[in-house]
Structures are given as C-alpha cells and as structure tokens.
C-alpha positions in Angstrom: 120.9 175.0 134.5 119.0 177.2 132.8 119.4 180.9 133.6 116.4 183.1 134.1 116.0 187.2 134.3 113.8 188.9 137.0 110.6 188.7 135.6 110.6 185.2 135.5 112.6 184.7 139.2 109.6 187.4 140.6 106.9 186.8 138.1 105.9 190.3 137.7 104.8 190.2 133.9 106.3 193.1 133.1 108.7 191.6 130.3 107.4 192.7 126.9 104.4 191.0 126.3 103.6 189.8 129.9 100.2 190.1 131.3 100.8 193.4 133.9 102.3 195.5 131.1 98.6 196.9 130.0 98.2 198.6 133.6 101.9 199.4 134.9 103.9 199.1 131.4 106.9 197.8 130.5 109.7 197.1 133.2 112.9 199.1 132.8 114.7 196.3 133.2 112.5 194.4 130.4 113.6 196.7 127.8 117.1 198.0 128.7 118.5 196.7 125.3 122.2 198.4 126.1 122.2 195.4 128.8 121.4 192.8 126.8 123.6 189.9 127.7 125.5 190.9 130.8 125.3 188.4 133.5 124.1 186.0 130.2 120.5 188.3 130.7 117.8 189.4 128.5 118.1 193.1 128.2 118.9 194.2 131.7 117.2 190.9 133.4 120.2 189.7 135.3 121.5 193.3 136.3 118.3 194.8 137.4 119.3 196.7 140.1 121.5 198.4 138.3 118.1 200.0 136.2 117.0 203.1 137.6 113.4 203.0 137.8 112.6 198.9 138.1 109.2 198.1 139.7 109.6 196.0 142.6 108.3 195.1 146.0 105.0 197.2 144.5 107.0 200.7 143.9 109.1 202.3 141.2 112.4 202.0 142.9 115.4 205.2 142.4 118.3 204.5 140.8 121.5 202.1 141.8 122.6 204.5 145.3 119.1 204.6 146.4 117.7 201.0 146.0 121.1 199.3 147.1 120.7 197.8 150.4 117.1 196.2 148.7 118.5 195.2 146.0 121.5 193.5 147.5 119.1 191.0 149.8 117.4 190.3 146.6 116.7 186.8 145.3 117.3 187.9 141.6 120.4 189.8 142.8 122.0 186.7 145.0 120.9 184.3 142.5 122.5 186.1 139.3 125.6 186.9 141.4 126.0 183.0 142.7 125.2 181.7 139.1 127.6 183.9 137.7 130.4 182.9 140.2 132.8 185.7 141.4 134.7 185.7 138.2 132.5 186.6 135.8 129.7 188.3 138.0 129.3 192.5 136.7 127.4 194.3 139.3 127.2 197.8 137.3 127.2 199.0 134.0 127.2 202.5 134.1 131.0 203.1 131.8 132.7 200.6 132.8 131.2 197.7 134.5 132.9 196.5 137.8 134.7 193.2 137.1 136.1 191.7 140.8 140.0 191.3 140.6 141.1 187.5 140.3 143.8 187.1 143.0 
C-alpha cells in the first residue's frame, strides 16, 4: 500500500507545483522540510495538523491547540494514524515528538 500526504488524500494542489498554488500559494504543510519523513511523509504531508497555518476546509487553520478537534476527525489524520499503526504513529513534532508507550 502506497502511502500518500494530504494533498493528494484532499486534492488541494497546494504541494509545490500543484495547480492552486498560483492563487493561494504553497501549503505549510507542502514545504515544511524539518518534517520530511515523519509518519513516512513528504515534508510535513502525514503530520499536517501538526503545521500551524495549513489551508483546509477553505480557511487558513491556527496552530496545533486551535485546530485539534478538526483535525482529529480528519481523513488525512485517521488514515496516517491507522497506516502508521499505534507503534510507530508521531502525532507532534514540536521538540520531541510524542511516541505512544508500548505496554
């Protein structure tokens, strides 16, 4: 299975190069290169809600505290975090990124 970042689970175009970058620019989360592999993402494509600023549902979203409760009924949110599987899912990457405890 093939795993895909937000732009291409929402088809927004806003990944460099896509075809709504002209008019509304490039997403956060298209360009976040300090991301750049968590949750086996381009840039910050699998952690997106974890980018302050992202563009969804047709509004610049706040940071992490304020779009939380969207982002967690996301389909790019529940589909990273099942794909990932509980063990190596990272919901945050501000220092230290949260890692659930195996028990």
């Amino acid at each position: 299975m093939k795993k895909i970042n937000c732009w291409e689970i929402k088809k927004c175009c806003r990944e460099k190069g896509g075809d709504r970058t002209d008019d509304l620019g490039v997403c956060p989360a298209a360009s976040y290169n300090s991301s750049n592999g968590i949750n086996n993402g381009k840039y910050a494509g699998r952690i997106c809600w974890a980018i302050a600023g992202t563009f969804c549902g047709g509004k610049v979203q706040g940071d992490f505290a304020q779009k939380t409760v969207s982002c967690m009924t996301c389909e790019v949110f529940k589909r990273v975090k099942e794909e990932e599987g509980i063990e190596n899912f990272t919901l945050l990457i501000a220092g230290k990124p949260y890692q659930p405890s195996s028990k």
